[in-house]
N, C-alpha and C positions, 0 to 999 in steps of 0.2 A: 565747601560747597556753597553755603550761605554767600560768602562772599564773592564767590564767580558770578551767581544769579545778580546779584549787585551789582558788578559792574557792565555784566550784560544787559541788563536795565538801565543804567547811565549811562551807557554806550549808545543803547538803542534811542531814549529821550535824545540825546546830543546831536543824532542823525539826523532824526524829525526834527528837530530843532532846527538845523544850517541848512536843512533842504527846505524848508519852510521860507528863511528867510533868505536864500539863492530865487527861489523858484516866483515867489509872487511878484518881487517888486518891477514894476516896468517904466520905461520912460515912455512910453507908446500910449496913444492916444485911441483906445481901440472900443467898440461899440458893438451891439449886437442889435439886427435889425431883424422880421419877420416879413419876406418880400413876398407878395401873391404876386407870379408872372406868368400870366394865361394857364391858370388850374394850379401853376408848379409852387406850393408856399415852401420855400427855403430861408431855413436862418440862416443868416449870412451875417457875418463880422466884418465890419471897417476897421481897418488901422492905419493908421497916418502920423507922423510925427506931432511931439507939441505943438509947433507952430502952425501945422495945417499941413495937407498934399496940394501943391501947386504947380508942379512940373508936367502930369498926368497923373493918370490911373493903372494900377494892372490888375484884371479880374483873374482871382489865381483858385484853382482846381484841385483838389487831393482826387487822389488814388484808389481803389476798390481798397474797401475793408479800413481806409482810412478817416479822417473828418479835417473841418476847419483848426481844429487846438492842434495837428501834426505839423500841420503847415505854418505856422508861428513865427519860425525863425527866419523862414524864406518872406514870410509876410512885415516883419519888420527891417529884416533888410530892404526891400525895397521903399519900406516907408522912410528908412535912413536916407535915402539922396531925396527923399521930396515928393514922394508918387502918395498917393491913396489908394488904398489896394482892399477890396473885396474881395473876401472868402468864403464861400456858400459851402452849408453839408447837403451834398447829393442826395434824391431821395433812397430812405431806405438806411440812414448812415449818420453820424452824430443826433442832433438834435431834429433831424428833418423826416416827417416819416415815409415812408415806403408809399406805393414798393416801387424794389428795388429792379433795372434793367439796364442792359447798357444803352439801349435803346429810348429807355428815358431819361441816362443823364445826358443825352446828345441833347434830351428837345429840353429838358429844365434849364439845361446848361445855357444854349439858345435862348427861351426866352427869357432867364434871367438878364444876359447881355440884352438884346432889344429893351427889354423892361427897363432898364438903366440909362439906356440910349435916348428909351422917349421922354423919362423925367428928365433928361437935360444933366441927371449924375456923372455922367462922363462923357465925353466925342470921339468920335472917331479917329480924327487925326491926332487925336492924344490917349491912346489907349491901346494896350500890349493884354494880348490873352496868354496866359502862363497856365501850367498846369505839372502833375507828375503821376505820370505811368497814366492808366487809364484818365487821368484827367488831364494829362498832355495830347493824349489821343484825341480826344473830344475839345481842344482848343484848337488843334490843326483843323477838325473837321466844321467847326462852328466860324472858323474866320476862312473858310473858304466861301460862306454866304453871308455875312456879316462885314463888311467895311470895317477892320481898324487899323491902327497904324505897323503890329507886327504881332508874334506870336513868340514865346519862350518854350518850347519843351523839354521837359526834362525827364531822362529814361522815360520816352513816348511806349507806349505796349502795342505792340507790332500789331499792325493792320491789312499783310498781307502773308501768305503761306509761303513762306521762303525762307530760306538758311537755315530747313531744320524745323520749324515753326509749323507744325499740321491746322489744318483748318477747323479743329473743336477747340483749339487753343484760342483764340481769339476774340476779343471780346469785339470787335470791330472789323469790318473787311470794305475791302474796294475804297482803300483811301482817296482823298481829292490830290491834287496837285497840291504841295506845299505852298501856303500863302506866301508872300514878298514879306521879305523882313524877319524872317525865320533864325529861330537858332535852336538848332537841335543839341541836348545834350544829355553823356551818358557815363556813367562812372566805368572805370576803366576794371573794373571787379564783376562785372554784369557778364552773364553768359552770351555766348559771343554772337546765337543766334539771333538774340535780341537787340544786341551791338551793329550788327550785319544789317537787320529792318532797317535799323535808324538811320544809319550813314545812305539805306538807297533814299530815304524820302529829300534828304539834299541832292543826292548823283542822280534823279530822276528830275529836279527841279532846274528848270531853264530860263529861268529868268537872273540869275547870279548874284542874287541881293540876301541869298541865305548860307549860313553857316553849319558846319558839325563839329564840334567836340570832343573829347573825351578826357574826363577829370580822373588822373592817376588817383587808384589806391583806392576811388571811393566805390560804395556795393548801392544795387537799386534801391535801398531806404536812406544810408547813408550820407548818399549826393542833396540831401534837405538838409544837413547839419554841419556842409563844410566851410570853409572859408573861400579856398577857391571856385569855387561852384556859383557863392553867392557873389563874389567877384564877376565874375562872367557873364552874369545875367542884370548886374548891376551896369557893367560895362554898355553890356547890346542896349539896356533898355537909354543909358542916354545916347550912344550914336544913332539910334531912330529921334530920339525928339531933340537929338543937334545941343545938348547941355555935357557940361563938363564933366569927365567920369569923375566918380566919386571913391572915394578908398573908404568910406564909413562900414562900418559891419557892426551887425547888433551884437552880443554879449550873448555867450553859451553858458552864462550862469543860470537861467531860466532852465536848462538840460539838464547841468549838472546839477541843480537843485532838487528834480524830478527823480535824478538817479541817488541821490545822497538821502533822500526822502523814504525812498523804496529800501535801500538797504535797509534803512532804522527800522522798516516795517516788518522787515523780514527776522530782522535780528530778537524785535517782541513777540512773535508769531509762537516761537517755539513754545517760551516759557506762558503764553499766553492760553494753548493748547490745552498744555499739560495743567495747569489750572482750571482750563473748564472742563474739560473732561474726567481728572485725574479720577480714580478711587483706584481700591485693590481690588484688580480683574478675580473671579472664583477662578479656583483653580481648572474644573473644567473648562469654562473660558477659555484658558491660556490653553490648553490642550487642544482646541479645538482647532480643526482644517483636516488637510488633505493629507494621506497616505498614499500620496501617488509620487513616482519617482520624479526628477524634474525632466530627464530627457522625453518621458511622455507628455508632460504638458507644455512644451516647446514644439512637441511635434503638432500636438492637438493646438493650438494656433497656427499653427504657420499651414495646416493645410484647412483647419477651419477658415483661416484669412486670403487664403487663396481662391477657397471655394466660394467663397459671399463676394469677394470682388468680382469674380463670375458672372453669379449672380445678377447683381447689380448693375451690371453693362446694360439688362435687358428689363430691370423692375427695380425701382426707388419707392419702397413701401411710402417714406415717411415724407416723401413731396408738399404734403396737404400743412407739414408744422409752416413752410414758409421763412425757410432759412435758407439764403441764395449758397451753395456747396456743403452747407451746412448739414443740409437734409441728408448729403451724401454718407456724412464723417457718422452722423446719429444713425441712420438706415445700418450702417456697416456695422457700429458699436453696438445696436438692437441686437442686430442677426445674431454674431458673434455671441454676443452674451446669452439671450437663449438658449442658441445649441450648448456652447457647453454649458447651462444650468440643468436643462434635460438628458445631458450624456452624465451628468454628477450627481441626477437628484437623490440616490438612494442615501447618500453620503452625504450631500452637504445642507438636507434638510431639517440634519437636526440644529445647526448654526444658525436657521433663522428666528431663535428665540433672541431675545434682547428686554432687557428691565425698558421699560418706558423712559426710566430717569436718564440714562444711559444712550437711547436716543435722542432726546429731547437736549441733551447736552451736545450732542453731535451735531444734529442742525443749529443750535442756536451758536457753537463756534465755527461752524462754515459758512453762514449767514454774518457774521460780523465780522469776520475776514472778506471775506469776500465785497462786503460794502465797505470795508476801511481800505482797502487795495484799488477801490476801483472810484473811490472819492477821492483818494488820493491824488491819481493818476488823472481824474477828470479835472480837478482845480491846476494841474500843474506841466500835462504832456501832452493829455489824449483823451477826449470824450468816452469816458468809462460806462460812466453812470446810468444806467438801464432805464429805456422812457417806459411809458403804459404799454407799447405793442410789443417790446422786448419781455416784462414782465407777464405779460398774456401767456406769452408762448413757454414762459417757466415751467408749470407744472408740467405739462406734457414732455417733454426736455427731460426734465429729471428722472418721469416714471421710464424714458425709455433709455437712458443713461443706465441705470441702478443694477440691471442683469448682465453688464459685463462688469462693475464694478464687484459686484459681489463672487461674480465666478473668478476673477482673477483674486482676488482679495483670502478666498477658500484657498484657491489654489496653490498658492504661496505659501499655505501652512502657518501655521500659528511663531510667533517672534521666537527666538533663539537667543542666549544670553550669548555675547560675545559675535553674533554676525550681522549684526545689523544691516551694514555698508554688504553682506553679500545676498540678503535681501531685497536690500534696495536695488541692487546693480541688477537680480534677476527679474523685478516688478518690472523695471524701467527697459531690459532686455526684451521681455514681454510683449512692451506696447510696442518698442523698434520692428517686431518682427510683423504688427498690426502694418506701420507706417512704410514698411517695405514691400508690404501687399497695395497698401491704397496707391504708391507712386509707380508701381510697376503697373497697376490701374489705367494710371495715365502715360505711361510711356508706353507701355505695347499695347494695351485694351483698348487705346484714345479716347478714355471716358468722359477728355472734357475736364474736370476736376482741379481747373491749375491752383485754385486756392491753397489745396492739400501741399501743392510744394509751394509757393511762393509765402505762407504762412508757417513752414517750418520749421523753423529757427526760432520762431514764437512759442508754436507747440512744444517744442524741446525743451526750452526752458520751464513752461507751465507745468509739463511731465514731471520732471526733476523736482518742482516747489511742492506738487499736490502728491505726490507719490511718499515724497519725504514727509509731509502731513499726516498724508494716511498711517505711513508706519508708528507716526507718533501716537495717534488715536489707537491704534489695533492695540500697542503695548503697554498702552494707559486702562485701556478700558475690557481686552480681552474680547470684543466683540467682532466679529465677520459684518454684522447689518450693520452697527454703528458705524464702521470704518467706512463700509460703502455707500451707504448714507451720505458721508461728509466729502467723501471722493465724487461721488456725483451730481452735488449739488456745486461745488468748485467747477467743474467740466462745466455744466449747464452754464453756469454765469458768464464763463469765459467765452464760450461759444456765441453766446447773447452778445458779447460784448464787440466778438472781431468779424463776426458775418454779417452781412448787409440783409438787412427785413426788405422779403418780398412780398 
């Protein structure tokens, strides 16, 4: 046993290790600047090759829920054939603060370009607005008022109700005429209603100097990390300023670095845990939870999750925290947990005792996870790291997280020697039956809510890491509060991290 923990330890150092040294080194020449443009103060990153950007500029756009560190590899390609390429966080969204609209990244986005126009930082006739998804959107709509020489979008996020596409979906409506010099593009993995927007904003344009796309195999986050994609857009950007295309492409060791990093992180986590938390749970402890069968506690989500989706069509208690969908996922998670703490409380009141020490080890290992996960990710993929306004909205976050963690947490009943994995399979079963209330939400309710699926696949995985946490904590320490405790304050942080401050 000794010796497994050892080499899972060596294991996990050697991950941090290769991902540390994949991830940091760059040959790019890149800067961070604090731009005031008429009210809008955006950090925004230059990158440009060693020798300089001398061919143009391309001012490049991340996506809702994203920031400038996503956009990286698209930004150093371009800086690869000779451009300078600026990447601003929208407000509301990495380094920039709120709040957050789509409304206002039309006008920051705006006067960011003017602002750059009148310092004489880039011209017109040499400069490509690029963007991805929502911020493809808003470079079609910013260069139909702004003179520059063309426009790159890529997976644009539909701007009109059609193919499927209802009008709370949208973050944008009544687009312009696609500007001259266009090129739309859209990975061949994307749903097809979104597929279908994008090909009419070329079949609607009359002037025949734009393009449409579609990149086999890649998914809407995807199409930022391919070769051929970054091809393509390398290609358009020199046939508008008349230079030679280029075949350069940056180096996905910078990705693969990010991901080789995370693993190692993941791989210490475990034994990391079970170290700050370990002791030997009292035997009541481990006895402690639910005598309820499972098929009633499946029933009691899935019509508690039905019924607050309801709900919620018509009242968003938690509007006021200031988390753009955010507010939706936390209002749900509140309600949810509530009722059933009030339909259990006979039962699961006497679970809320816990030693101090016993908490206090709970928070202080999901507070160091949770900032080694998210420092990680910020020096290497993706603007993690939580500003002052993010941190504001912490506490409130977690006190209204904590009452579905804890009624799920009871409800699972206390750990089993030999089922762990059917444990886990039924926590995480759980939350699926949550997350097919919130999407059926927005598919027949049309609550609007497109985060909740376009973040997904995020969710999913975060479920999986933090659920398999928690069971770590419950069977270390024998507590219901402690356990919820560390599952709640994980959600919070996560939520801070991928929703845009309004």
């Amino acid at each position: 046993m000794k010796s497994r923990k050892a080499l899972s330890a060596l294991a996990a150092i050697l991950f941090c290790a290769s991902g540390f040294w994949l991830a940091i080194p760059t040959p790019y020449r890149e800067r961070t600047y604090l731009i005031d443009a008429n009210g809008c103060r955006m950090e925004t990153a230059v990158v440009e090759s060693p020798t300089g950007g001398t061919q143009g500029s391309v001012v490049l756009f991340h996506g809702i829920s994203a920031n400038k560190k996503i956009m990286s590899y698209m930004a150093r390609g371009f800086a690869a054939v000779g451009l300078r390429v600026y990447v601003p966080d929208f407000p509301g969204h990495g380094r920039t603060p709120g709040p957050f609209s789509p409304a206002r990244v039309e006008q920051c986005g705006e006067s960011l370009v003017r602002e750059l126009l009148a310092r004489g930082a880039i011209s017109p006739e040499r400069t490509i607005l690029a963007g991805h998804s929502m911020g493809a959107a808003a470079a079609i709509r910013i260069a139909s008022r702004v003179r520059v020489a063309g426009v790159i979008a890529i997976s644009p996020a539909p701007m009109r109700a059609a193919h499927g596409v209802t009008p709370e979906k949208l973050l944008f409506s009544d687009p312009p005429p696609l500007p001259a010099h266009s090129l739309v593009m859209m990975g061949g993995l994307e749903l097809e209603s979104v597929r279908g927007n994008a090909a009419d904003l070329v079949a609607f344009s009359k002037d025949g100097t734009s393009k449409y796309i579609e990149i086999p195999g890649a998914t809407h986050v995807g199409i930022l990390f391919g070769s051929t994609g970054m091809r393509a857009a390398q290609d358009w950007a020199a046939q508008i300023f008349g230079s030679a295309p280029s075949r350069t492409l940056p180096s996905h060791r910078p990705l693969a670095g990010a991901l080789v990093g995370y693993l190692g992180i993941l791989l210490i986590a475990g034994p990391f845990l079970r170290e700050a938390v370990g002791q030997k749970p009292p035997k009541e402890g481990i006895a402690s939870g639910a005598e309820i069968s499972p098929g009633r506690v499946f029933l009691e989500f899935a019509a508690g999750s039905i019924l607050i989706v309801l709900l919620l069509r018509f009242w968003n208690p938690l509007k006021v925290i200031g988390i753009f969908q955010g507010d939706y996922l936390a209002s749900f998670l509140w309600l949810l947990g509530v009722a059933l703490v009030l339909a259990h409380w006979k039962s699961l009141r006497k679970a809320l005792s816990a030693p101090v020490r016993t908490l206090a080890a709970a928070v202080f290992a999901a507070l160091v996870l949770h900032l080694l996960v998210t420092a990680w990710f910020d020096l290497s993929f993706y603007e993690a790291w939580l500003t002052a306004a993010k941190w504001g909205r912490f506490p409130l976050l977690l006190i209204v997280l904590l009452p579905y963690h804890f009624a799920e947490e009871f409800l699972l009943g206390a750990p089993q020697p030999g089922r762990r994995w059917q444990r886990l399979a039924a926590g995480l079963s759980l939350r699926l039956i949550c997350w097919g209330a919130l999407m059926a939400g927005v598919l027949f309710l049309h609550s609007g809510e497109i985060l909740m699926g376009l973040l997904s696949v995020y969710m999913a995985l975060f479920n999986l890491i933090q659920r398999k946490g928690m069971d770590i904590v419950r069977n270390e320490t024998g507590s219901v509060t402690a356990t919820a405790l560390f599952g709640a304050i994980l959600l919070a942080g996560f939520c801070l991290v991928i929703f845009p401050i309004t």
